[in-house]
C-alpha positions in Angstrom: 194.9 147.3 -52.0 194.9 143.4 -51.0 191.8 141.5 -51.3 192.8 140.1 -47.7 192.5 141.8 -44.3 194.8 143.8 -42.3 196.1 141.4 -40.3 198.1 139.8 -43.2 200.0 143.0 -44.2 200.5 143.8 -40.7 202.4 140.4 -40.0 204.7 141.5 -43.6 206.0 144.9 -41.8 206.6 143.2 -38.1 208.0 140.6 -40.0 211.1 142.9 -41.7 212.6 146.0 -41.0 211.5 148.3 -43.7 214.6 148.2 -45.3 214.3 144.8 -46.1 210.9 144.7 -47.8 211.3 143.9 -51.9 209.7 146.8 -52.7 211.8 149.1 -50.4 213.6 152.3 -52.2 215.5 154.8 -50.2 215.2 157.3 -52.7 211.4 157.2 -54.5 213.3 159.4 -57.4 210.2 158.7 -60.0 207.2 159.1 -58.0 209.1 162.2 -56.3 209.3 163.7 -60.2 206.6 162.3 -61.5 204.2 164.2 -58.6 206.7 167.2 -58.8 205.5 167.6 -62.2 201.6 167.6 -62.1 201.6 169.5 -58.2 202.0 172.6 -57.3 202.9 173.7 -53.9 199.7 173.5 -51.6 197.6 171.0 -54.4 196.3 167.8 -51.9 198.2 164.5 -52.5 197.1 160.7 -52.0 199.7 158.1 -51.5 197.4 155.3 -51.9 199.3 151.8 -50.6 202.4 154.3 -48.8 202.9 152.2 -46.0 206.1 152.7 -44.7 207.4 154.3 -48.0 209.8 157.1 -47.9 208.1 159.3 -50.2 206.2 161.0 -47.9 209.4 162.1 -46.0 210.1 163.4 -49.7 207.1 165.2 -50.3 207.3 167.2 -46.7 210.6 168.1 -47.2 209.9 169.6 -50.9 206.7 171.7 -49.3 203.9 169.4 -51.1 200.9 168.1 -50.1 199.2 168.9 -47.6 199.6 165.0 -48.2 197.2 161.8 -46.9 199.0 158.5 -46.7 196.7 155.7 -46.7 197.3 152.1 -46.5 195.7 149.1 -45.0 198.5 148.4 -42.7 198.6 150.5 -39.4 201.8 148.9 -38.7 203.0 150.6 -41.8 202.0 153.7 -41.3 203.3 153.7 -37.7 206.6 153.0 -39.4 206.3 156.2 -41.6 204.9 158.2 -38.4 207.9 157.2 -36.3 210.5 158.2 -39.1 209.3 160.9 -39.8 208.8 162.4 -35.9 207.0 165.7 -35.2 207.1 166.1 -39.0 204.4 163.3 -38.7 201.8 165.7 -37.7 201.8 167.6 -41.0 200.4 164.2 -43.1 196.6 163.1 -42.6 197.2 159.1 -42.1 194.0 156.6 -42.6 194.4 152.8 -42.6 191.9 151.4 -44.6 191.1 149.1 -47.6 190.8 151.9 -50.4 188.4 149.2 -51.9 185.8 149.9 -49.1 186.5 153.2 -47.3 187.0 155.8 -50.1 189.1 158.9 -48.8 187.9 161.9 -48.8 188.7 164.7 -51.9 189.3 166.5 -53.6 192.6 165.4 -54.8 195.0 166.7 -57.6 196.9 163.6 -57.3 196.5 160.1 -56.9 199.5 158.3 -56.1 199.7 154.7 -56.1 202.8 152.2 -55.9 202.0 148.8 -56.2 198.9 148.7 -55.0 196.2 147.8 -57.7 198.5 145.4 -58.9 197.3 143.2 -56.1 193.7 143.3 -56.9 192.9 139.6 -58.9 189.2 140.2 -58.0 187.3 142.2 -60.4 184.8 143.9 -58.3 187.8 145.1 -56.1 189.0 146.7 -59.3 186.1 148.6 -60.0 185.8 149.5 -56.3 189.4 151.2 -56.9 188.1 152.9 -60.1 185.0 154.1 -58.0 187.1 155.9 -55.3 189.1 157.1 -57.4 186.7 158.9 -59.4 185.1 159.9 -56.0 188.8 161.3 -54.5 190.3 162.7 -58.1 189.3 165.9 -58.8 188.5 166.7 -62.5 191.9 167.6 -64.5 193.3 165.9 -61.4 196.5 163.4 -62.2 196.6 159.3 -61.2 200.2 157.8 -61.0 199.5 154.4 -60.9 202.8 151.5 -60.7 201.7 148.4 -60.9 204.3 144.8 -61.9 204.6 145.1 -65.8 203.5 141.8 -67.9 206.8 140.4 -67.3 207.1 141.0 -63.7 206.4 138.9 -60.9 203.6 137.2 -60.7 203.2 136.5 -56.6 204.4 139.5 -53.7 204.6 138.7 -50.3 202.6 135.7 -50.5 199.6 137.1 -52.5 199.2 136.5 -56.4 199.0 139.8 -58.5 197.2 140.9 -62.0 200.4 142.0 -64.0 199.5 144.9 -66.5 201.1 146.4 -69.7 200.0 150.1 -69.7 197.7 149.5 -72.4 195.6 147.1 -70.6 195.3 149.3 -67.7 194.4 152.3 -70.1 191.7 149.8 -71.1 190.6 148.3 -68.0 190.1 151.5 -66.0 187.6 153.0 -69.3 185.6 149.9 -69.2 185.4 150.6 -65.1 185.0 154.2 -65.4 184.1 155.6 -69.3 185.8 158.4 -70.4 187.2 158.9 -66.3 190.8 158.6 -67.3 192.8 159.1 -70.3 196.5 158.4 -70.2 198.9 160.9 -70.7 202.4 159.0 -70.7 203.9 155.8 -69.2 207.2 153.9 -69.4 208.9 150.6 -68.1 211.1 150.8 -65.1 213.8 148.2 -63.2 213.6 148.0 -60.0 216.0 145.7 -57.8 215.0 144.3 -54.5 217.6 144.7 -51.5 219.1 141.6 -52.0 219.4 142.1 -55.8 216.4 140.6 -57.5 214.9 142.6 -60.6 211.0 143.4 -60.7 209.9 145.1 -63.9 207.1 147.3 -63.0 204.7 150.0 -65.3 204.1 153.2 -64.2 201.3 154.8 -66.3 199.7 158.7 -65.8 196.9 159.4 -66.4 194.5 162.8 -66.5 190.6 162.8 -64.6 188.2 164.7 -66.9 
């Protein structure tokens, strides 16, 4: 999550309707597939950084989860809560810095778009990597999307910590030994509403 308070990603979604945000996708086809294919119906998901994403409308209408959205925005999540209507009672929703308040597991997934991307600081890092390993239950799977090496280097006003999957293979064993060990990742495009390309990494990885 950021390294700055609340108040800063609460002025982003007042800001812009969510379907102007850069990072907006009406369809979240990869996370969707990527969490279709390490959960089984009824296994506990985390969509660490949701916000106002639409993948937790996904996720509800495929009959996973029972699914916690957490994000340090609560005008996010209000967002998410209003879309999503009476459905909205079905997802746990907690907005907090997953940096400081670890969620409560066990998990058997550990979703995360764009979030640790924005953590320069290197004791937010291994805060990350501590709830993680707190939240993930062992043979539990972390998705983790962060800008690749050649993506942008500043989002919404806030520098990032770009990453090749290798170096976040490497950075989260020297946070957490033996924690994580990756288990496929791949390059993806993604264009912004008004057209702009962002090249991100999405790396898996399993929780001994």
């Amino acid at each position: 999550m950021p390294t700055v308070d609340s108040a800063h990603w609460n002025a982003v979604y007042r800001a812009r309707d969510e379907e102007a945000l850069t990072w907006f996708e009406a369809e979240p086809a990869l996370s969707l597939a990527l969490i279709r294919e390490h959960a089984a119906p009824g296994d506990p998901i985390l969509d660490v950084g949701g916000g106002a994403s639409r993948l937790v409308d996904r996720l509800v209408e495929a009959g996973l989860g029972p699914v916690t959205v957490l994000d340090l925005s609560a005008e996010a999540l209000r967002a998410s809560q209003e879309r999503l209507g009476a459905r909205a009672g079905e997802v746990t929703w907690i907005a907090a810095d997953v940096t400081r308040e670890a969620p409560a597991g066990p998990f058997a997934v550990w979703h995360d778009r764009a979030a640790f991307h924005f953590l320069t600081d290197a004791a937010d890092r291994a805060a990350y990597a501590r709830a993680l390993a707190a939240a993930l239950r062992p043979g539990g799977t972390a998705i983790i999307a962060t800008f690749a090496e050649d993506g942008p280097e500043r989002c919404s006003g806030l520098p990032v910590h770009r990453w090749s999957p290798e170096g976040l293979a490497a950075e989260f064993e020297a946070l957490a030994p033996g924690l994580l060990h990756p288990a496929g990742a791949r390059r993806i495009l993604h264009r912004t509403p008004k057209g702009a390309e962002q090249r991100f990494q999405v790396s898996v990885f399993w929780r001994a």
